[in-house]
C-alpha positions in Angstrom: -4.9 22.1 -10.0 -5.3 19.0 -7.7 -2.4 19.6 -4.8 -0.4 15.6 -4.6 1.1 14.5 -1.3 4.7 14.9 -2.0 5.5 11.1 -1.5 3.0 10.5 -4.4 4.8 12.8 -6.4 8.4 12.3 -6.1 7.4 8.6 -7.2 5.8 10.0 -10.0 9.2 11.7 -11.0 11.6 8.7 -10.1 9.1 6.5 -12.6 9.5 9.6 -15.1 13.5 10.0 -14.7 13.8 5.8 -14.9 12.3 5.8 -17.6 14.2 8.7 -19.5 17.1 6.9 -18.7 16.1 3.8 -19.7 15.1 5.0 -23.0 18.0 7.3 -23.4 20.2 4.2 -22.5 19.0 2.2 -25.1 20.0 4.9 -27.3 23.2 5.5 -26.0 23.5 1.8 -26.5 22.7 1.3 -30.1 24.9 5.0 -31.1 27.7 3.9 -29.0 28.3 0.6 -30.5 27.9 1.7 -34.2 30.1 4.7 -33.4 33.3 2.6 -32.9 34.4 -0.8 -31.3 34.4 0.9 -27.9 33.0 -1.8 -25.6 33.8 0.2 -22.6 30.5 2.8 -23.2 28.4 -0.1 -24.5 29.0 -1.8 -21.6 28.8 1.3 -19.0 25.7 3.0 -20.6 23.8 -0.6 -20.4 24.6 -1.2 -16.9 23.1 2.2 -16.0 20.0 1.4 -18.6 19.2 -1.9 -16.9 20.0 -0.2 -13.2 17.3 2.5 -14.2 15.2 -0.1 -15.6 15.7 -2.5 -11.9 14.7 1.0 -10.3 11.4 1.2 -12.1 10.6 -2.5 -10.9 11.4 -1.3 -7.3 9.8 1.3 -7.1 6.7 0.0 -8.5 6.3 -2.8 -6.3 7.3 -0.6 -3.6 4.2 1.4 -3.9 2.0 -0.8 -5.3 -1.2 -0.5 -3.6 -2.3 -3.9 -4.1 -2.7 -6.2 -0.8 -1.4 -9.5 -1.1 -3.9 -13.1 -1.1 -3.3 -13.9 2.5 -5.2 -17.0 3.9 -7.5 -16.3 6.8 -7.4 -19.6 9.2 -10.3 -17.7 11.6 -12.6 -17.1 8.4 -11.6 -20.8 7.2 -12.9 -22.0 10.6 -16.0 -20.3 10.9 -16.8 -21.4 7.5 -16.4 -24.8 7.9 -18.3 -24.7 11.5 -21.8 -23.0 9.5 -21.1 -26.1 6.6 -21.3 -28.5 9.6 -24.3 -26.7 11.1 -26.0 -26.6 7.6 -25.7 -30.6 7.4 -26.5 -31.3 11.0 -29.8 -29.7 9.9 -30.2 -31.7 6.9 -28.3 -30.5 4.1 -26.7 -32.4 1.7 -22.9 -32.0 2.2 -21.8 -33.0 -1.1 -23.9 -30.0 -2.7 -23.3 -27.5 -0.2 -19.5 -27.9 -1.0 -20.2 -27.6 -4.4 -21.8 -24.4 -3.8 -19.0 -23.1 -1.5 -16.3 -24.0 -4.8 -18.4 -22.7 -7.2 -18.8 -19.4 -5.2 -14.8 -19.5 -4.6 -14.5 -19.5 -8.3 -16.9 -16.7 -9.0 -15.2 -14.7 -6.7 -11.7 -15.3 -8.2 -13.0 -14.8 -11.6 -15.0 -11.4 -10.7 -11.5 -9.7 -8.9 
């Protein structure tokens, strides 16, 4: 058996127990409200579904992996100093931008 570091697997259980709750909760919900006109545990049971339910959120995009898009102004600048370059040789500007967009868009639509 693959050995976990232990901050990967204590998410793994906080995602787990959330969602038990949350599942449990809706349960809790739907018996406790036919059971009688008790709005005190309808209302007490649904506020610790949805505070299980805001805990998975959290905790997800807590650990999420995933880097934000962050605009590079250095990367922006070289680019737009080898585009000059390009039509101080000769190239057309016009289609070298449209190469540069339609190589943006690939880019966007292949990640």
């Amino acid at each position: 058996m693959k050995k976990r570091p232990p901050s990967l697997l204590s998410v793994r259980v906080l995602r787990w127990l959330c969602a038990m709750v949350f599942i449990s909760g809706l349960g809790g919900i739907i018996i406790s409200s036919i059971a009688g006109n008790n709005e005190g545990w309808v209302v007490s049971i649904g506020l610790t579904t949805s505070l299980a339910a805001l805990l998975l959120i959290v905790i997800s995009t807590v650990t999420s992996q995933q880097r934000g898009h962050v605009f590079n102004e250095a990367e922006a600048e070289n680019l737009e100093a080898r585009i000059n370059t390009q039509v101080a040789a000769g190239a057309s500007e016009t289609e070298l931008r449209e190469i540069v967009r339609r190589a943006i868009d690939l880019g966007r639509r292949s990640s």
